[in-house]
C-alpha positions in Angstrom: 18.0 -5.5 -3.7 18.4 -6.4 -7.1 22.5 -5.7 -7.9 22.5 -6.7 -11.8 21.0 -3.5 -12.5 23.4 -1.5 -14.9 22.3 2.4 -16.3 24.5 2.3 -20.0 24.0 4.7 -22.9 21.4 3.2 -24.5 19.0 3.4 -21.0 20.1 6.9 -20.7 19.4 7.8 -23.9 15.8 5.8 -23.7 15.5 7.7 -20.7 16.2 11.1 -22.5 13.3 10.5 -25.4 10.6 9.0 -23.2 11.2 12.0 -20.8 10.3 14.4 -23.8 7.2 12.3 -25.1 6.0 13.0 -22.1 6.2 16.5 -21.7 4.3 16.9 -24.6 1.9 13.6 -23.7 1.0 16.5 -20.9 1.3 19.4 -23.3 -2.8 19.2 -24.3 -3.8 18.7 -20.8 -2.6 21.8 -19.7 -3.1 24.1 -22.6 -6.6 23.2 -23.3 -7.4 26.2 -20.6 -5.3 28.1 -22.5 -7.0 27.3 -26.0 -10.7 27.5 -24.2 -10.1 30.5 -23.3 -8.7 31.7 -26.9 -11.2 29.5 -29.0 -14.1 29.6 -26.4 -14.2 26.6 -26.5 -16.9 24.1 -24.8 -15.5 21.1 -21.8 -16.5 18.6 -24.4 -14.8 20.0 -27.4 -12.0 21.2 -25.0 -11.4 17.5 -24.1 -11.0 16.7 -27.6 -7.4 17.6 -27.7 -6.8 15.3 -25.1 -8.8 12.8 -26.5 -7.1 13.8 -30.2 -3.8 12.5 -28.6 -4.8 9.6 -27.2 -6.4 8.3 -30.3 -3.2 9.0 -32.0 -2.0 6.9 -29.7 -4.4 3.9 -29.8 -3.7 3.7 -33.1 0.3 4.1 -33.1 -0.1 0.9 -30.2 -1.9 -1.6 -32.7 0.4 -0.9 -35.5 3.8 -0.5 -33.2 5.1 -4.3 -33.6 4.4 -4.7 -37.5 6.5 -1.5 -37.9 9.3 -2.4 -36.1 9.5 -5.4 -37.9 9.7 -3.3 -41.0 11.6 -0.4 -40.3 13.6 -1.9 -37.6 13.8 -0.3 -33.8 15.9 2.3 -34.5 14.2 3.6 -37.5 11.0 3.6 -36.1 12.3 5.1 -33.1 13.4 8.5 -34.7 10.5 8.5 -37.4 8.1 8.8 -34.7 10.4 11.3 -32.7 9.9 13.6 -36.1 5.9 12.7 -36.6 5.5 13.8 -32.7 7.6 17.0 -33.3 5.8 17.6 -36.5 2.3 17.9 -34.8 3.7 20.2 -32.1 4.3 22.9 -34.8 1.1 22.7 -36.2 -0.6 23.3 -32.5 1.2 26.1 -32.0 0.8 27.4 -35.2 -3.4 26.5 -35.3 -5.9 29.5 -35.2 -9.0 27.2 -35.5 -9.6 24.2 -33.6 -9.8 21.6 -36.3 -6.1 22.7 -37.3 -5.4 22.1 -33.6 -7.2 18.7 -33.0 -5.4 17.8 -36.1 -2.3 18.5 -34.9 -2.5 17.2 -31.7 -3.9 13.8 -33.5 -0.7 13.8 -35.1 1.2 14.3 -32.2 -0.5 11.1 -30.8 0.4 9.0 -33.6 4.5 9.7 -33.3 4.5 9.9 -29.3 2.1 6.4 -29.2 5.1 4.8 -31.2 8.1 6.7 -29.3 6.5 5.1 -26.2 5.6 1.6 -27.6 9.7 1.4 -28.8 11.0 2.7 -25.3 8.9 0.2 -23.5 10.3 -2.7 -26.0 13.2 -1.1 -25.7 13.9 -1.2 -22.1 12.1 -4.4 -21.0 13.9 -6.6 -24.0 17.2 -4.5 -22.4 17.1 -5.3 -18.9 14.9 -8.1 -18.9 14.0 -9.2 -15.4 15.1 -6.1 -14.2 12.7 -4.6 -16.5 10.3 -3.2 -13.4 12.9 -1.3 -12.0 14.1 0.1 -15.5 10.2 1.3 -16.3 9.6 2.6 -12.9 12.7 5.4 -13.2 11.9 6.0 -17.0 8.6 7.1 -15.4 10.4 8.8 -13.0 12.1 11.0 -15.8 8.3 11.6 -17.2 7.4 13.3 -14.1 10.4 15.6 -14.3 9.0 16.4 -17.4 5.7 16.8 -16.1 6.7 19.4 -13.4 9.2 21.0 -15.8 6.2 21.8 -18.4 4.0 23.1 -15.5 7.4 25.1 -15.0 8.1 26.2 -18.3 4.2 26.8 -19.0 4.6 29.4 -15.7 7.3 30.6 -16.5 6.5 32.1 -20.3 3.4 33.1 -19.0 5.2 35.4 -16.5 7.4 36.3 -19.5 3.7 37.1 -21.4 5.7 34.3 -23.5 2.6 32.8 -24.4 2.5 28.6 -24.2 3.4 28.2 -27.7 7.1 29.1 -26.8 7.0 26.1 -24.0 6.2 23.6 -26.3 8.4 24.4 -29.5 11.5 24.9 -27.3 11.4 21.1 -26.1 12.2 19.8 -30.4 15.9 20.4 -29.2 15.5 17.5 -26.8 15.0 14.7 -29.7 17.9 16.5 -32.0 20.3 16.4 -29.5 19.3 13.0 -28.8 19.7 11.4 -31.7 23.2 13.3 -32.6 24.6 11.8 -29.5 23.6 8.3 -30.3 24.3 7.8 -33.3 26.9 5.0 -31.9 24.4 3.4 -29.6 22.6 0.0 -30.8 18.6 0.5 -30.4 17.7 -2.3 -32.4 15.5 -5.4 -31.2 16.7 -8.7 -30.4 16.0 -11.5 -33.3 12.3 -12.2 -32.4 10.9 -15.4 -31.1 8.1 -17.5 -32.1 5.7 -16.1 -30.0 6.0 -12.6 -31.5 3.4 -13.3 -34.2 1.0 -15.1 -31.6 -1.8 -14.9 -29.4 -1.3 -13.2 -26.1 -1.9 -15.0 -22.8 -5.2 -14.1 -21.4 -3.6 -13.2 -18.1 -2.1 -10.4 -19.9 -5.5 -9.4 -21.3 -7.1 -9.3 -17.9 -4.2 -6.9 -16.9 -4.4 -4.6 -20.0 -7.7 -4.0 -18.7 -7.0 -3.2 -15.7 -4.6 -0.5 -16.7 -7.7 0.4 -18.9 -8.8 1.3 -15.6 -5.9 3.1 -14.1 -5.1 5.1 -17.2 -8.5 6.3 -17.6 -8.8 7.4 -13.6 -5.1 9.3 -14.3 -5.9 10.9 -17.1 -9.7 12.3 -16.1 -7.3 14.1 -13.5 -4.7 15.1 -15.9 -6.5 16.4 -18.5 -9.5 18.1 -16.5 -7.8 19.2 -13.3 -6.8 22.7 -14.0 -10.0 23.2 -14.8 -11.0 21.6 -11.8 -9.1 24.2 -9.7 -10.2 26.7 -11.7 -14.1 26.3 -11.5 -13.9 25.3 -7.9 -11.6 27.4 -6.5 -12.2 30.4 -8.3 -8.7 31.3 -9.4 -7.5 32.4 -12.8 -6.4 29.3 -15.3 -2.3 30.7 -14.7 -3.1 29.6 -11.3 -4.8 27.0 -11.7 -1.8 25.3 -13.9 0.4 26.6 -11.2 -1.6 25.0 -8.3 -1.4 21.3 -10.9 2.4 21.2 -9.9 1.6 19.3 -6.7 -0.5 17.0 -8.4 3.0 16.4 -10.5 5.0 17.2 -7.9 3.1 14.2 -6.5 3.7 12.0 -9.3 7.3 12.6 -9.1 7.6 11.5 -5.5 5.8 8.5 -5.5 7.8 7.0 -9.1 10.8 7.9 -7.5 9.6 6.1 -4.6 8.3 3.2 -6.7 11.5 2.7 -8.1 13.0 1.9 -5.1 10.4 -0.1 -3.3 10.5 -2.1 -7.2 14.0 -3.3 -6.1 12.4 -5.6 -3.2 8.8 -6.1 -4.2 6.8 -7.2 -7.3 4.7 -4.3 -9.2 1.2 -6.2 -7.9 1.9 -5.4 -4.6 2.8 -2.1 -5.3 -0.1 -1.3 -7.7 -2.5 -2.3 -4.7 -0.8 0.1 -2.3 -1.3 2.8 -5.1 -4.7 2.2 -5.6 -5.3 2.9 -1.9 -3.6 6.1 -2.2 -5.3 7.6 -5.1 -8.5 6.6 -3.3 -7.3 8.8 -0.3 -6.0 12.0 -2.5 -9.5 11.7 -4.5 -11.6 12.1 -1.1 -9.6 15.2 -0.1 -9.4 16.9 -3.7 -13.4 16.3 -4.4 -15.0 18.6 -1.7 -12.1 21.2 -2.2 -13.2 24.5 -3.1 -10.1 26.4 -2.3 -6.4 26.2 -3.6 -4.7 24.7 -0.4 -7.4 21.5 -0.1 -7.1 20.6 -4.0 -3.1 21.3 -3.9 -2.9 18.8 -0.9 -5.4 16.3 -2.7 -3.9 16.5 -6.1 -0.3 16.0 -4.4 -1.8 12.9 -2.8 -3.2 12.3 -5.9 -0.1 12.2 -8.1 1.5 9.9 -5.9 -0.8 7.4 -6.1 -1.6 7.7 -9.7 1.8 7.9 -10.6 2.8 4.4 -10.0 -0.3 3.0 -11.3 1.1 2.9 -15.1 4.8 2.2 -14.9 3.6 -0.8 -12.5 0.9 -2.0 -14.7 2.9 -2.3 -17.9 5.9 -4.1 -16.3 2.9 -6.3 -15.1 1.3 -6.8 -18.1 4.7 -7.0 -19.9 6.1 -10.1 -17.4 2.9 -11.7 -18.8 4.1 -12.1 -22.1 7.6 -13.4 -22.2 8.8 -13.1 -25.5 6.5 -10.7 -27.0 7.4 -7.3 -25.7 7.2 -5.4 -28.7 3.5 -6.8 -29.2 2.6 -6.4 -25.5 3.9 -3.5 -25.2 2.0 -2.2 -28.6 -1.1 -3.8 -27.1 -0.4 -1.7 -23.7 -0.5 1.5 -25.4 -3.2 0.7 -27.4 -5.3 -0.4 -24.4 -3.9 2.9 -22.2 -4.4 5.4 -25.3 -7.8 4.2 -25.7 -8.7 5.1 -21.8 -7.5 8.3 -22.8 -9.7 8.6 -25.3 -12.8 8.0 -23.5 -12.2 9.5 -20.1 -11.7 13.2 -21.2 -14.3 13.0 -23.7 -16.2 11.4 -20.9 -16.0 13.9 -18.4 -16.1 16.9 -20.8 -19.5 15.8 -22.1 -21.0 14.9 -18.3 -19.6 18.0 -17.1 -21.9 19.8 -19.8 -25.0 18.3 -18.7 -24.4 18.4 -14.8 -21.0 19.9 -13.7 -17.3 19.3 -14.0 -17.5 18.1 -9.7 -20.1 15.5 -10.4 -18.3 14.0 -13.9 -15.2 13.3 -11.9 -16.8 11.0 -10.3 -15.5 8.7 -12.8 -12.3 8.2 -11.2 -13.5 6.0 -7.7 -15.2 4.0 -10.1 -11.8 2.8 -12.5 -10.2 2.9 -9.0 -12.5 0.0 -8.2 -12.8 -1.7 -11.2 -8.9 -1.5 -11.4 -8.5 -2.7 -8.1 -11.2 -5.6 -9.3 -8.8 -6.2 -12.0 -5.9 -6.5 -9.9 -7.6 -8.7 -7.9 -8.4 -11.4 -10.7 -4.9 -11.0 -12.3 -3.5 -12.6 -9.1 -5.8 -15.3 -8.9 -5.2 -16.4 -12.4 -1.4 -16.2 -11.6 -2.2 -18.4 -9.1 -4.2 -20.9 -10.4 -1.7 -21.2 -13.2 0.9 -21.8 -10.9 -1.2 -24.6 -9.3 -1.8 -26.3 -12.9 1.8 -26.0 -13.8 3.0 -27.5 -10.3 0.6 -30.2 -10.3 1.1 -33.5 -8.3 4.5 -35.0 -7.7 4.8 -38.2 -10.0 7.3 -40.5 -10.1 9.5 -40.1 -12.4 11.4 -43.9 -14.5 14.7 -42.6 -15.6 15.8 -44.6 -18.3 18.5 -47.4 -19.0 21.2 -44.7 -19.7 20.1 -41.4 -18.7 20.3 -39.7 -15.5 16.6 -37.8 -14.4 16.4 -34.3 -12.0 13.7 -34.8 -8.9 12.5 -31.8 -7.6 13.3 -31.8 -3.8 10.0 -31.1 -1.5 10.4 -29.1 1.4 8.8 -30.7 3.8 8.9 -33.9 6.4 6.7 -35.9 4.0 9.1 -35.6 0.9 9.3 -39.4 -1.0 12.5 -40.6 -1.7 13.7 -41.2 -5.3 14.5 -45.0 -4.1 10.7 -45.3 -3.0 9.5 -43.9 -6.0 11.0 -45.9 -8.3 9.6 -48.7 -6.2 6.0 -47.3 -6.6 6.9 -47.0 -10.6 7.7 -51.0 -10.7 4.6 -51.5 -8.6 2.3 -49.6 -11.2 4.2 -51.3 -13.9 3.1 -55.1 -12.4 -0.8 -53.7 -11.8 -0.9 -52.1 -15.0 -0.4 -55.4 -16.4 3.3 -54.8 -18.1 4.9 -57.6 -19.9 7.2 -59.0 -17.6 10.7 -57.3 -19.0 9.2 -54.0 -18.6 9.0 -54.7 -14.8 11.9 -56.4 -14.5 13.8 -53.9 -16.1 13.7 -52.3 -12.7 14.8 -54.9 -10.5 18.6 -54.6 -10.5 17.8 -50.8 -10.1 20.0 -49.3 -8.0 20.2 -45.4 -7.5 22.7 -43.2 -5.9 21.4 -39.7 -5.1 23.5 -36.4 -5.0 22.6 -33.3 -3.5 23.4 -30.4 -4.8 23.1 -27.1 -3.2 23.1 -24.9 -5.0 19.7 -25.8 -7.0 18.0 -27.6 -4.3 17.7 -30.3 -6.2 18.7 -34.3 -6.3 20.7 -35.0 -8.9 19.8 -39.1 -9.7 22.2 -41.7 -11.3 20.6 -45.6 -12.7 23.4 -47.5 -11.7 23.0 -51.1 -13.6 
């Protein structure tokens, strides 16, 4: 269990802020059944909001790390927090649907840079602990998931209208930002690698939550509708019946935030691939409300550990450039959203909305693909960096670390400063070089607490 883990005011209030971004990140998922029903509007230009967002988003992700340098973290932090609120009002106050798509573009510019600074934010924070920090931030975006569905059901109830669920959430980032006003949000001095190329490694992973992103959003953005067309119930209960699919999502980050204190995210993203596999097979044939409720539950687990995971993956990949990589995540994540509900909306008008979601086993597989080849690179790495033991000729006054193998077979540092004077004399050295050796005499000390021998020249 990792103990250096440590909750202060600044993860709380990065908590706070990410939770809200992502109430309204779900916000155009769930009302576009409401707005298709007021606009009458097609799937395709339905999924536009969604797609609106997300493209908002993209673009918020490439420009995140040249921001920050200008404004500073903090700055940029609340100017985006004011952008994203700005877009909410003009949704709710729209009447046509480029006013909305607008807005909701708008929206996806200030949340895509909220999330890119709370990402920096809490992996430059915590560090290697960063995993466990992203994994319960997620876990406060699906509390905000299941409060929308909440709220949404609850004004509807009221004969509120969904307006009133979305405009009451701008006293979250007010409040924030009165109560911090103390707290230090700013980045740490950046290092030379800000400004450079990303590993490839990390590329192969952004695709892969390409992949990941694109399967949880086709669900996300068109399973209300889902419900609705295949089950036959009214779009109130079809929003109602999407609170196991976050009701799902909530269980499995919380659980992911846990098993993230004793196992690496690759692991985990492997085990939560399989699941959404499972909870897709039961949701797909449903055509009542129980069968989709228990496929979309299984659903959300799976799919909800899929993105914290894969950007504490991709971000470990990049040591040293979090704002960029994480930037370069949203980008890659926003731009899955994007496509996939545009996607599905347009093949769902030409066959049906059943047959288009059969996008999501094939991102399941590709991601899984993706996983795959992320680990083998890791390790291939690894086995370049390692490379063969060589001896190592400490000098005439310095004193040289040997790694310690831990085997039978490992070669003493005595023996391998006999091999180096060996290579010298066949290498055709001049004759002091070699000899330089000869009155050699080495006294090892082990140490511990390293595993390592710590050698002395002794002349």
């Amino acid at each position: 269990m990792l103990v250096g883990f440590r909750r202060d005011r600044l993860t709380w209030l990065v908590y706070v802020v990410g939770a809200w971004f992502a109430y309204l990140q779900a916000g155009p998922g769930l009302v576009v059944v409401h707005l298709r029903d007021e606009l009458d509007l097609s799937y395709a230009v339905g999924g536009l909001h969604v797609a609106a967002f997300a493209a908002g988003s993209t673009v918020a992700g490439l420009a995140s790390a040249r921001l920050e340098g200008w404004l500073g973290r903090r700055k940029l932090l609340w100017s985006a927090a004011a952008l994203l609120g700005a877009g909410v009002v003009g949704l709710t106050a729209g009447s046509i649907v480029e006013v909305t798509v607008g807005s909701v573009l708008v929206m996806g510019i200030g949340g895509g840079l909220v999330l890119g600074t709370v990402q920096a934010a809490l992996a430059d924070h915590h560090g290697e602990f960063r995993t466990v920090a992203l994994a319960e931030e997620n876990v406060a975006a699906s509390i905000s998931y299941l409060t929308l569905v909440g709220v949404l059901s609850l004004a509807a109830a009221l004969q509120l209208g969904w307006r009133v669920a979305l405009l009451a959430s701008l006293v979250v980032p007010i409040m924030a930002w009165w109560c911090s006003r103390r707290v230090s949000i700013e980045a740490p001095p950046p290092s030379h690698a800000v400004g450079g190329r990303l590993p490839v490694v990390f590329w192969i992973a952004a695709a892969m939550l390409f992949c990941t992103t694109a399967a949880e959003w086709c669900v996300t953005a068109w399973g209300a509708t889902f419900v609705q067309d295949a089950a036959g119930v009214s779009s109130a209960t079809a929003v109602a019946v999407m609170a196991g699919y976050f009701g799902g999502v909530l269980v499995g980050r919380t659980l992911g935030s846990r098993l993230a204190r004793q196992y690496g995210p690759a692991r985990l993203l492997a085990i939560a691939l399989g699941v959404t596999a499972a909870g897709f097979a039961v949701l797909w044939p449903s055509t009542t409300p129980a069968p989709a409720l228990a496929g979309l539950s299984l659903l959300g687990i799976g799919l909800g550990n899929l993105f914290p995971m894969g950007v504490s993956l991709a971000v470990a990949l990049a040591p040293g450039q979090s704002a960029l990589a994480s930037g370069r995540v949203v980008a890659m994540s926003s731009f899955a959203v994007v496509l996939a509900p545009l996607t599905v909306g347009a093949l769902a008008d030409e066959t049906s909305l059943k047959m288009a979601l059969g996008v999501v086993p094939v991102m399941v597989v590709l991601a899984a693909a993706g996983l795959t080849l992320v680990a083998r690179t890791q390790a291939r790495i690894a086995t370049q960096l390692k490379g063969p033991v060589r001896p190592h000729v400490p000098s005439a006054t310095s004193r040289c670390r040997l790694p310690v193998e831990h085997d039978a077979a490992r070669v003493s540092p005595v023996a391998q400063v006999e091999q180096t004077k060996v290579d010298l004399r066949q290498a055709g050295a001049p004759g002091r070089e070699s000899d330089r050796y000869e009155n050699l005499q080495i006294r090892c000390q082990r140490t511990s607490a390293d595993r390592e021998e710590t050698c002395f020249q002794m002349t």
